[in-house]
N, C-alpha and C positions, 0 to 999 in steps of 0.2 A: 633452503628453508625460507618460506613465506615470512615477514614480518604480525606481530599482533597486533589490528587495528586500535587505535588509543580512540578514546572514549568519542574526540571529534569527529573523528572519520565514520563509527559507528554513526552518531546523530545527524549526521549528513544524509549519509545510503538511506537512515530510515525516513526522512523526512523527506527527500527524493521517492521513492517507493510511495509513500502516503500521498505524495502530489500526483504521482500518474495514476496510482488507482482510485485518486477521485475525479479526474479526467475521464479516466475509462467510463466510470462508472454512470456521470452525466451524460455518454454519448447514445444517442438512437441506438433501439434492439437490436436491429436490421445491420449495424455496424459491423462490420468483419472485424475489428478491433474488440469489441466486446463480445462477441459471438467467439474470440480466442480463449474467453477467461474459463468459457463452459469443457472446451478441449482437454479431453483427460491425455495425461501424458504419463508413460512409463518411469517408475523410478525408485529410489529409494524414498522420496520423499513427493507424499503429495502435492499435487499442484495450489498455487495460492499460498500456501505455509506460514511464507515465511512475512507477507501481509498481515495474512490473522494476527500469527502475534502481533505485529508491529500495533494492529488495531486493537487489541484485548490491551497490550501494554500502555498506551495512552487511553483507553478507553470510551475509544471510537466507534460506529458502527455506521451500517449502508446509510439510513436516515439521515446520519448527521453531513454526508455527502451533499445531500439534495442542499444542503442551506450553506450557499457560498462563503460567507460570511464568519459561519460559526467553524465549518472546516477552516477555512485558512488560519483563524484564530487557532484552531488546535492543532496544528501542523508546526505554526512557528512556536507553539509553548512544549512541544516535546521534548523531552529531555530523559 
């Protein structure tokens, strides 16, 4: 049996998560890296998921990506 991740470990993964999909997200369309995000994949759960929430949860969105500044501010204030 897997252990239950404690609250840190959570705010880790999502703040990790938060920083590559605002990486992704500045880079050229043409990017095969971002052109991954649009790849639907087979599953029980959709692709992205588990981003959204991370984003709805601190209440983040694509916009707030474009402005360096204001993302990393709200990357390190999640919680």
């Amino acid at each position: 049996m897997l252990p239950v991740p404690t609250p840190h470990i959570i705010f880790f993964l999502q703040q990790n998560r938060l920083r590559w999909y605002w990486h992704v997200l500045r880079k050229d369309d043409v990017d095969w890296v971002k052109k991954c995000m649009e790849y639907e994949v087979q599953g029980p759960r959709p692709s992205g998921e588990v981003v959204r929430e991370d984003c709805q949860a601190c209440k983040m969105n694509k916009e707030d990506a474009m402005d360096r500044c204001k993302w990393r501010k709200m990357i390190k204030d999640v919680r």
